[in-house]
C-alpha positions as CSV (number, residue, x, y, z in Angstrom):
1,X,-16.8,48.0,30.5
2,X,-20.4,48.0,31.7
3,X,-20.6,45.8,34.3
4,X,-19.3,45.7,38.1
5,X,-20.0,43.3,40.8
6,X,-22.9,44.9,41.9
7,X,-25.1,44.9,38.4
8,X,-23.6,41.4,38.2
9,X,-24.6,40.3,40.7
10,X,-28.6,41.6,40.5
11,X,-28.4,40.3,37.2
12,X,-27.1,36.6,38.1
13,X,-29.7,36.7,41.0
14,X,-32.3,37.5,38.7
15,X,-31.6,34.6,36.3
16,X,-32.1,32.4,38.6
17,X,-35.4,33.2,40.3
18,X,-37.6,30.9,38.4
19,X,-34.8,27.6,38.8
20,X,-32.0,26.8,37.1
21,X,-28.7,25.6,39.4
22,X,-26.1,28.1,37.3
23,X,-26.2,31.4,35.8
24,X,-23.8,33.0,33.9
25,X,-22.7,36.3,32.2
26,X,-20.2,37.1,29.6
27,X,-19.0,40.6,28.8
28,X,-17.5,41.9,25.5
29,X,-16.2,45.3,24.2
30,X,-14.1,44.2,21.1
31,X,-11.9,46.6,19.1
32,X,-11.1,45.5,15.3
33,X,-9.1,46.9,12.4
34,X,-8.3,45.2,9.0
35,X,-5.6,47.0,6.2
36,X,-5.8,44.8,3.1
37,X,-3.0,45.7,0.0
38,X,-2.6,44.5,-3.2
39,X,0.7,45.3,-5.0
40,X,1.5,48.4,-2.6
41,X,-1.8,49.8,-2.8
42,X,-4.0,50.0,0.0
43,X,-7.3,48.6,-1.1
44,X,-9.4,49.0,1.7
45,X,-9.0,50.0,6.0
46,X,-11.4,49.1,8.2
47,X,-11.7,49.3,12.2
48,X,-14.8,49.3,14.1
49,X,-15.4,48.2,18.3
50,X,-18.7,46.1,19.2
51,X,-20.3,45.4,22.9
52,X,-22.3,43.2,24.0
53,X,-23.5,40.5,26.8
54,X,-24.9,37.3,26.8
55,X,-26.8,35.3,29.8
56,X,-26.9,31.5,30.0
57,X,-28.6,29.5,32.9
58,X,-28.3,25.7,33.4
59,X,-30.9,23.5,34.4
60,X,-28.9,20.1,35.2
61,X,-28.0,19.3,31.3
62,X,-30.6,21.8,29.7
63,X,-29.5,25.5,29.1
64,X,-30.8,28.7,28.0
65,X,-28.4,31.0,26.2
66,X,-29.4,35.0,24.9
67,X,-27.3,38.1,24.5
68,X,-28.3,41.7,24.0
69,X,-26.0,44.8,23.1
70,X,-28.6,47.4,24.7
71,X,-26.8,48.7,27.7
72,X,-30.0,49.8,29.1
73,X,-31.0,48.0,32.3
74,X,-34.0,47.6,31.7
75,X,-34.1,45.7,28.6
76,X,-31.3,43.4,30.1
77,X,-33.8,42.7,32.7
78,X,-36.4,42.0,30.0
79,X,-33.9,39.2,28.5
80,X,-33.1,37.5,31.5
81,X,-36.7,37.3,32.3
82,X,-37.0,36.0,29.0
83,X,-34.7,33.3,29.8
84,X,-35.5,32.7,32.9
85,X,-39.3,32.0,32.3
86,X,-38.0,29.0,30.0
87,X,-37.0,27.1,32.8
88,X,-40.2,27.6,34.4
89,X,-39.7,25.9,37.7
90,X,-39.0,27.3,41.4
91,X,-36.0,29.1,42.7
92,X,-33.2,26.1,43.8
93,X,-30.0,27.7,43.8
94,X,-29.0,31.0,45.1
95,X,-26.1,33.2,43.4
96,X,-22.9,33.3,45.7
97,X,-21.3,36.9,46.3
98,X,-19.1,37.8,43.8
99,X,-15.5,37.7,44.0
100,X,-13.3,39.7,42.0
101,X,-10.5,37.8,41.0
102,X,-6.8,38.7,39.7
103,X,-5.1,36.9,37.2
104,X,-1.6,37.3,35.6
105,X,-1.2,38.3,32.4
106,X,0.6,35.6,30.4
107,X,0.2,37.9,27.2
108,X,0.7,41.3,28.4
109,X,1.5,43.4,24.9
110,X,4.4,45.9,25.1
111,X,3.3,47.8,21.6
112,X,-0.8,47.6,22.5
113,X,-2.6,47.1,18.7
114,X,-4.6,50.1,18.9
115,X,-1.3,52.3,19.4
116,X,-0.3,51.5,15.9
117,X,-0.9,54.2,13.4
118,X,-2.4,53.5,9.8
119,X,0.9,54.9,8.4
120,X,3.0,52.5,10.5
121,X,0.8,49.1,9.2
122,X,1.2,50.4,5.8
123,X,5.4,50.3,6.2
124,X,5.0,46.8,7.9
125,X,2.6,45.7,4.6
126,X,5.1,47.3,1.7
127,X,8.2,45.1,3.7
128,X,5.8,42.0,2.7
129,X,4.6,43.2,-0.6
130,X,8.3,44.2,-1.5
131,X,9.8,41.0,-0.6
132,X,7.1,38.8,-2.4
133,X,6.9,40.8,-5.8
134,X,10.8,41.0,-6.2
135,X,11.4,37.1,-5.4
136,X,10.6,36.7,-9.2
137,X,9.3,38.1,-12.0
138,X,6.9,35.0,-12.2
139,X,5.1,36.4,-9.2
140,X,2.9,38.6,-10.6
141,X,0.0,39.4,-7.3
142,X,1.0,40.2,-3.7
143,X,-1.2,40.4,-1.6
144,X,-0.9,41.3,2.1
145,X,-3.6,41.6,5.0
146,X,-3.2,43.0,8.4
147,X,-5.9,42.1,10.8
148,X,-5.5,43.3,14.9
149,X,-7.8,42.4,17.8
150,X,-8.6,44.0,21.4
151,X,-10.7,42.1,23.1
152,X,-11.6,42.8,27.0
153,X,-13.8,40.1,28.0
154,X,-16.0,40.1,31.9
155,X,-17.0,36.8,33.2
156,X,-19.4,36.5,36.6
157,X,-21.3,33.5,37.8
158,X,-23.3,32.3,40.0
159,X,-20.6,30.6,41.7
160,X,-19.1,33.9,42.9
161,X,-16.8,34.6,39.9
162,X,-16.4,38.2,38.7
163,X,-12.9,38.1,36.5
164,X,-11.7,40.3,34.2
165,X,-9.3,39.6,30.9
166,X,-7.6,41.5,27.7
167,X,-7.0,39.6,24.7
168,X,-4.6,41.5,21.7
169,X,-4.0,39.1,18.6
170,X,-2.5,40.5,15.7
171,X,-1.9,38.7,12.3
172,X,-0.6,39.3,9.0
173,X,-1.2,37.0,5.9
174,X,1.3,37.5,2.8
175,X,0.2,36.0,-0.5
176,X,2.5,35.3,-3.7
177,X,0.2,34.7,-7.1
178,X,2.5,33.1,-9.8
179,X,1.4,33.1,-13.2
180,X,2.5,32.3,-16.2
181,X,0.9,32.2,-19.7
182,X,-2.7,30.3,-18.5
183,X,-1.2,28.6,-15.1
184,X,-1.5,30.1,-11.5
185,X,-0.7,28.9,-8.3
186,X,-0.6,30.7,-5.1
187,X,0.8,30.5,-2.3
188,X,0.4,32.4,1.4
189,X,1.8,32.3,5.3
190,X,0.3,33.8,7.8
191,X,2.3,34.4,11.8
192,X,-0.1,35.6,14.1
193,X,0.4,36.1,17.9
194,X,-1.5,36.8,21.1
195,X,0.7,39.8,21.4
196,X,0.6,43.4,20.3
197,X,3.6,45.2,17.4
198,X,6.5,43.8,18.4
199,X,5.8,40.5,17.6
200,X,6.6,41.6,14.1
201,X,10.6,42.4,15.2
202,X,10.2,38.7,16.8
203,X,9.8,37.5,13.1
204,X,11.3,37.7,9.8
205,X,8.7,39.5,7.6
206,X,10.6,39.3,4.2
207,X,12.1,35.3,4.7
208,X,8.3,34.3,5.5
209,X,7.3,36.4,2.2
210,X,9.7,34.9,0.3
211,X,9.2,31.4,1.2
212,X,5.5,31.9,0.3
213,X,6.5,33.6,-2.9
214,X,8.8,30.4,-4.0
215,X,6.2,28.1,-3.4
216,X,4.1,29.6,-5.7
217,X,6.9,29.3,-8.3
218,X,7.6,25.7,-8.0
219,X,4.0,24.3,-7.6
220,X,3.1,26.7,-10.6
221,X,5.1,24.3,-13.0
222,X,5.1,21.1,-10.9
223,X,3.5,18.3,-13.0
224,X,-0.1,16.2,-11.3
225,X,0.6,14.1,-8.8
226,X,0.1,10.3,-9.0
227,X,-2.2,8.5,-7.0
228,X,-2.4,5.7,-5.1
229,X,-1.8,4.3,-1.6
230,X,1.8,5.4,-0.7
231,X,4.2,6.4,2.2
232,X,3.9,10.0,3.1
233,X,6.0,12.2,5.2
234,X,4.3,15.2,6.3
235,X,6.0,18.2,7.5
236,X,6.3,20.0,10.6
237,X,4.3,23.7,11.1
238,X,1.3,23.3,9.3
239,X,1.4,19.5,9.0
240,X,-0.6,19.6,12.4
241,X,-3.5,20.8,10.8
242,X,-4.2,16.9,10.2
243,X,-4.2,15.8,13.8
244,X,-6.1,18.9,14.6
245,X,-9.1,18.0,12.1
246,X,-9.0,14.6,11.9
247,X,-8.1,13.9,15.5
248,X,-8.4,17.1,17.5
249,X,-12.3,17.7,16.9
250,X,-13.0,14.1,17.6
251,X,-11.2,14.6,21.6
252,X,-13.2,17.7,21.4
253,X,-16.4,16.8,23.9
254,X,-18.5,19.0,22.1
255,X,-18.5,15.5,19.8
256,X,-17.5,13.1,22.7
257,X,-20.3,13.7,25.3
258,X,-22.9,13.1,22.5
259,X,-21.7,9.4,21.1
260,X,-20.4,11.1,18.3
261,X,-16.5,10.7,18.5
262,X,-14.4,7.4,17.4
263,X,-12.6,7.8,20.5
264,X,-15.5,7.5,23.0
265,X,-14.8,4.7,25.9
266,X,-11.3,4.7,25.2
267,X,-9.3,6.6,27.9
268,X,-6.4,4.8,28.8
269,X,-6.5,2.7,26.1
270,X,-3.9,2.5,23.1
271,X,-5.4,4.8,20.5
272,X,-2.0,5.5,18.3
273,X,1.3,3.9,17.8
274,X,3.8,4.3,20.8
275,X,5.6,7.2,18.9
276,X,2.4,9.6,19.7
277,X,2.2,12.2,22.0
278,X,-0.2,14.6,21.5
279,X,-1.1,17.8,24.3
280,X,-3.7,20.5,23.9
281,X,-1.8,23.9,25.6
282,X,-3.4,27.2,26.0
283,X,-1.0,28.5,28.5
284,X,1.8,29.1,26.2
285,X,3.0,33.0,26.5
286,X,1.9,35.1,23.7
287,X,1.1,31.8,21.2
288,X,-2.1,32.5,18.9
289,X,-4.3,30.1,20.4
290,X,-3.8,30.8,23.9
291,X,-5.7,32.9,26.5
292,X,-5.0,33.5,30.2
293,X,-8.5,32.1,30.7
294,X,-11.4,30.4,28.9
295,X,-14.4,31.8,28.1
296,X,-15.9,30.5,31.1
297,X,-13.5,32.2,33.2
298,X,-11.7,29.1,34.4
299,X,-7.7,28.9,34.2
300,X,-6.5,27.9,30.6
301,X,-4.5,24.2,30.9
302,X,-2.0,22.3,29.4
303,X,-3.8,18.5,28.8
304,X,-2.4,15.6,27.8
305,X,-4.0,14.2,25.0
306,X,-2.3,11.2,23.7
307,X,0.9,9.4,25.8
308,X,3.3,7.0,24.3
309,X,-0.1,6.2,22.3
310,X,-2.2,5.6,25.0
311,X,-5.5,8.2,25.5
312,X,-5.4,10.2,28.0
313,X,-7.8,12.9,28.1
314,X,-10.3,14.9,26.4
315,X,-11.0,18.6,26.0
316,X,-14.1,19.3,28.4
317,X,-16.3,22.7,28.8
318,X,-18.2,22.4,32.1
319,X,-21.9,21.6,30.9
320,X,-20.1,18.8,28.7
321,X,-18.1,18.2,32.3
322,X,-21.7,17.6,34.1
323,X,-22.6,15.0,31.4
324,X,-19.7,12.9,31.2
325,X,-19.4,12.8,34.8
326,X,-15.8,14.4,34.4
327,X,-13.7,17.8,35.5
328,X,-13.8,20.5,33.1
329,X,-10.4,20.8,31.4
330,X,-10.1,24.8,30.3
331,X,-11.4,24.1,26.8
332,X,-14.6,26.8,26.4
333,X,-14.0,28.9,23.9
334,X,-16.4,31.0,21.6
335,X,-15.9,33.6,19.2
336,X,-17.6,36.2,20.4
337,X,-20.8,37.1,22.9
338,X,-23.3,36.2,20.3
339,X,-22.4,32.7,20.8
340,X,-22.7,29.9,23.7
341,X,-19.4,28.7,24.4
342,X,-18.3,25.1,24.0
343,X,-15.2,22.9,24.2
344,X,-12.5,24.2,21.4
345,X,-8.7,23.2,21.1
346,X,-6.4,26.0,21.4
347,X,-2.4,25.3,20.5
348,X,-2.9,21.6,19.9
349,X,0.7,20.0,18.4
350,X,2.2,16.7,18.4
351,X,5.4,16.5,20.7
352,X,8.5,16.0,18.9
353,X,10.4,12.2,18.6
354,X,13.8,11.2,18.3
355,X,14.6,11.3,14.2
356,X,15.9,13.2,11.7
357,X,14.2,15.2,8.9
358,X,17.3,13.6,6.8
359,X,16.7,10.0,8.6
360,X,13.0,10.1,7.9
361,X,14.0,10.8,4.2
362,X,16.5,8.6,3.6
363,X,14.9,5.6,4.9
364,X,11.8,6.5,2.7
365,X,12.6,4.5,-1.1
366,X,9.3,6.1,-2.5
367,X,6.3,8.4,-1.8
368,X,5.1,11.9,-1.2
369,X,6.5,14.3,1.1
370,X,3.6,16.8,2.1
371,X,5.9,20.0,2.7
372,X,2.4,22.5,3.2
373,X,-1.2,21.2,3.7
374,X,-4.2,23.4,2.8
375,X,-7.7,22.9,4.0
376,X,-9.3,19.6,4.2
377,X,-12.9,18.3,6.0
378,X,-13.2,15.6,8.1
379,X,-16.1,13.6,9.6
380,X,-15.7,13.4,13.4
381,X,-17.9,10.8,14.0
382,X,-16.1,8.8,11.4
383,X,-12.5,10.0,11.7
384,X,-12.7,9.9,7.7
385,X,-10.6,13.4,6.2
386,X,-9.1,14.3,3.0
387,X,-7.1,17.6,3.1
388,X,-5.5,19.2,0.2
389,X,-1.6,19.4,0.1
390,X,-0.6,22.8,-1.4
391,X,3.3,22.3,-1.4
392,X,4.6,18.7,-2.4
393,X,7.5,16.3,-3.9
394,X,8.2,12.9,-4.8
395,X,10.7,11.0,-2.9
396,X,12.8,8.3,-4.5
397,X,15.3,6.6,-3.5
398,X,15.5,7.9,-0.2
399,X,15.8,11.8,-1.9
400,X,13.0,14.4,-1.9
401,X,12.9,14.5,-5.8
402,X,10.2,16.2,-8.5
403,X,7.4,18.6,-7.3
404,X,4.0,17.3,-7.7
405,X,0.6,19.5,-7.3
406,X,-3.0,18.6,-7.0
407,X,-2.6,16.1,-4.4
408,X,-4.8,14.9,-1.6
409,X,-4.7,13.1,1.3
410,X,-6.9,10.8,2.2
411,X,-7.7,8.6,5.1
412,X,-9.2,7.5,8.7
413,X,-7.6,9.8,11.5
414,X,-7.8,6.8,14.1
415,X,-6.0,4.7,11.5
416,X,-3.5,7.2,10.8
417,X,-2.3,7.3,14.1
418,X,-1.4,3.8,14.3
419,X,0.4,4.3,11.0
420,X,2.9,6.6,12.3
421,X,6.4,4.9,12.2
422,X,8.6,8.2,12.1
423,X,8.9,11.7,14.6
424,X,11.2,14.2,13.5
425,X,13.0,16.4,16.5
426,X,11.6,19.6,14.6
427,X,8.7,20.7,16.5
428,X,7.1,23.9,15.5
429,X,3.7,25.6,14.9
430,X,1.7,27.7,12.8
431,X,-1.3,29.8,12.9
432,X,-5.0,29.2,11.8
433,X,-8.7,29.8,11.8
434,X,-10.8,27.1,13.9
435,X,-15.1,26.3,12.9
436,X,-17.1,24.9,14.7
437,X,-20.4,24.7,17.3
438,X,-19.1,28.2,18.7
439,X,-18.2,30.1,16.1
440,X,-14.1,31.0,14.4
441,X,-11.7,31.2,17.0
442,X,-7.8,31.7,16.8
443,X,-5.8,28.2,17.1
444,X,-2.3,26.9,16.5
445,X,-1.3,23.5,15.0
446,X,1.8,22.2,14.8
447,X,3.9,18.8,14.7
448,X,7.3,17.4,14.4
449,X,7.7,15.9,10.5
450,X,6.1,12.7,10.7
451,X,5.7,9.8,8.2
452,X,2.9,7.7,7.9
453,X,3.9,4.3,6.7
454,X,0.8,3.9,4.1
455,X,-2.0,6.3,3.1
456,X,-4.4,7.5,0.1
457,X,-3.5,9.7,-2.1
458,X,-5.5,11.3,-4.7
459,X,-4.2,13.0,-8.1
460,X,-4.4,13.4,-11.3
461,X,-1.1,11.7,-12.5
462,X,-1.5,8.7,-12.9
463,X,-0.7,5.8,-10.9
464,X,2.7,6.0,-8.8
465,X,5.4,4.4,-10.8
C-alpha cells in the first residue's frame, strides 16, 4: 500500500487549506481473477490488480469527490488542489493527528484467494459442470463461473482516523440450460462468501448444481401462469430480494434524506403488519455482504430496521447523517475508489416467525407459491416493483400443485408489508449483486417463507381459475 500516516496526513492537511470542515482519503489495491467454463472447457481466465485513491472534502452538506491512480506525489497534490480550490473559502478546520487503529478481523480467510492455483479452480468448476450435465439429459449447457476478490482498503480523515482492512470474497455461479426441441429455460445458484477456499468444503457444490439443474427441467415444460390478484407465498433464500428492492432501497438515506423514500417521517410508526421484523447486519462472520468496516472506516452494525412492524431505523452514511440531523449507522459502501461512497444495505433479511412451511401451505386453498425470484425494478420514491419469479407452482387445495412459468409479481412494497399474514421458521440467505448511487457491491438477502395475503400477478395463462 502507498500510504502511511505521514503522507496522510500532509495530504488531509492539504485538502483542507482553502475550507472545508472534513477531508477524507480512501485507499485501494484490488486483486481480481475470473475462470468462466462452458461444458468442461475453460473459455476464458482472467486476473488483473488495480490501485487507486480518492479525496473527498465536506463543506457542511456540499462535497468535492476526485481520485487518481498516479502514485506520484506530485500529481496527488495537483488533485487535491484541484479540489480544494472548489470550496474556495478560508481555512476552518484543522486535520487531527492521525491515529492508527486496529481492528479484528471478523473474516480472516484460512485458504487466502490468491493461493489458489488455476489448476485447483478448474477441479472445483468440473465438480459443478459434472453434477449439472449429468442431472439429465434435458440439460444440455453448463455453465460455471468463478470469480475471487482481494481487496485491502486504507481509510484516514481528518478526524484522526488512519485504519487499515482486507476484504477476500469468492463466488461461484453454476448454470443448467434445458432444452428441448424449440423451448429453453435456465436456471443458476450462485454461494458466495467473504471468505477465502474453504468456504467451498463449507458447501455442497454438486446438491447446489443439481438443484439448479432440476429447475431448469421443470420450468422448461411448466405451462404460463395465470394472472390475476392472488395469495402468494414466497420462499425463503432468495425471496428476500423483494424486501431488499422494494423496501431496502427506500430505508436507504441515499433516498430518505432527499424526500424521496415512502418511508420518510415515519420512525416509530407502524409501517408493516406486526409479523415484520426486518434488520440490516454487516457484522455477520464471513457472510457476503459483510465487512469489518464501512467504507468510511467506521465499525460495520447490526440495525434494526422494522420491529413487530413498527420503523425503527434507517441506513445512514455520515454526510446523509449531517443532513437528517441523525447518527451515521455503518451503511457507506462503494464499489471501488472511483466512486463517492454512500449509504448501501449489506446482509439485509427478514427475521424468521413462528409457522410452518407445511402450515403456510396447507392453510393456502389457492395461489402461487414463488419458490425462486429473478430480477425485478422498483421505484423507491413510489415503493411500486414488479420482479420476475423464475421457479413457481400453483397451490390448490392447500397442496403445492402444477408448475407455472412467466410469472410476475407485482405490487407497492409499503403495501406488501401490511399484507404479510404468514412467517415461516426457515430463515436463510442467498447471495447477490447490489446497483445503485455508488456503484455494484456484494449483498445478501434473505427471508423466512412468507405469504402475502393478496397481490398482482402477471402471466400469460389466463385468468386464475
Amino acid at each position: 500500500m502507498f500510504l502511511d500516516t505521514i503522507k496522510a496526513q500532509r495530504y488531509l492537511d492539504r485538502a483542507l487549506a482553502r475550507g472545508g470542515d472534513f477531508a477524507e482519503l480512501f485507499e485501494e489495491e484490488k486483486w481480481t481473477c475470473s475462470v468462466s467454463m462452458l461444458n468442461g472447457k475453460i473459455e476464458a481466465a482472467n486476473s488483473g490488480e488495480r490501485w487507486g485513491l480518492s479525496i473527498r472534502i465536506f463543506d457542511g452538506l456540499r462535497t468535492v469527490y476526485g481520485y487518481t491512480n498516479e502514485q506520484d506525489d506530485e500529481k496527488i497534490m495537483t488533485v487535491i488542489d484541484q479540489l480544494a480550490e472548489s470550496i474556495g473559502r478560508k481555512r476552518q478546520a484543522e486535520c487531527r493527528l492521525l491515529q492508527p487503529q486496529e481492528i479484528v478481523d471478523q473474516h480472516a480467510p484460512e485458504i487466502p484467494v490468491q493461493s489458489v492455483t488455476l489448476k485447483q479452480r478448474r477441479q472445483l468448476m468440473q465438480r459443478a459442470n459434472d453434477a449439472l450435465l449429468s442431472y439429465d439429459p434435458v440439460i444440455k449447457k453448463a455453465i460455471v463461473n468463478l470469480a475471487d476478490e482481494d481487496q485491502t482498503v486504507i481509510i484516514a480523515s481528518s478526524e484522526g482516523k488512519f485504519v487499515r482492512d482486507n476484504r477476500q470474497r469468492t463466488r461461484m455461479r453454476m448454470q443448467a440450460v434445458a432444452v428441448e426441441g424449440e423451448r429453453m429455460q435456465n436456471s443458476a445458484k450462485a454461494p458466495g462468501a467473504h471468505a477465502g477456499y474453504e468456504f467451498y468444503d463449507q458447501i455442497d457444490i454438486e446438491a447446489m448444481a443439481q438443484d439448479a439443474a432440476r429447475t431448469a427441467k421443470v420450468m422448461l415444460n411448466a405451462d404460463e401462469c395465470p394472472s390475476g390478484e392472488m395469495t402468494v407465498v414466497i420462499d425463503n433464500g432468495f425471496g428476500g430480494v423483494i424486501f431488499h428492492e422494494a423496501c431496502g432501497h427506500s430505508l436507504e438515506a441515499t433516498s430518505v434524506a432527499y424526500g424521496n423514500s415512502v418511508f420518510c417521517g415515519k420512525l416509530g410508526q407502524k409501517v408493516a403488519s406486526e409479523l415484520v421484523n426486518a434488520v440490516d447486519d454487516g457484522t455477520i462472520p464471513h457472510a457476503w455482504g459483510s465487512n469489518n468496516i464501512d467504507d468510511e472506516g467506521h465499525p460495520s452494525q447490526r440495525n434494526l430496521l422494522i420491529e413487530n412492524g413498527i420503523l425503527k431505523g434507517y441506513l445512514i452514511d455520515p454526510l446523509n447523517a449531517r443532513r437528517m440531523g441523525m447518527e451515521a449507522t455503518g451503511s457507506s459502501r462503494r464499489q471501488d475508489y472511483t466512486f463517492e461512497p454512500t449509504s448501501r444495505m449489506t446482509n439485509t433479511f427478514l427475521l424468521n416467525g413462528t409457522s410452518t412451511v407445511e402450515e403456510i401451505i396447507a392453510d393456502t386453498p389457492l395461489g402461487l407459491y414463488a419458490k425462486r425470484l429473478g430480477g425485478g425494478s422498483v421505484n423507491p420514491v413510489t415503493g411500486d416493483f414488479n420482479f420476475a419469479v423464475l421457479e413457481a407452482y400453483m397451490i390448490r387445495g392447500g397442496q403445492i400443485a402444477e408448475p407455472v412459468r412467466g410469472a410476475t409479481l407485482i405490487g407497492n412494497g409499503a403495501e406488501i408489508l401490511f399484507k404479510i399474514d404468514k412467517i415461516a421458521d426457515n430463515g436463510s440467505r442467498e447471495q447477490g449483486m447490489c446497483g445503485s448511487k455508488s456503484g455494484s457491491i456484494p449483498t445478501d438477502v434473505g427471508q423466512p417463507t412468507i405469504r402475502v395475503r393478496s397481490m398482482t400477478v402477471g402471466g400469460k395463462g389466463g385468468k386464475l381459475k
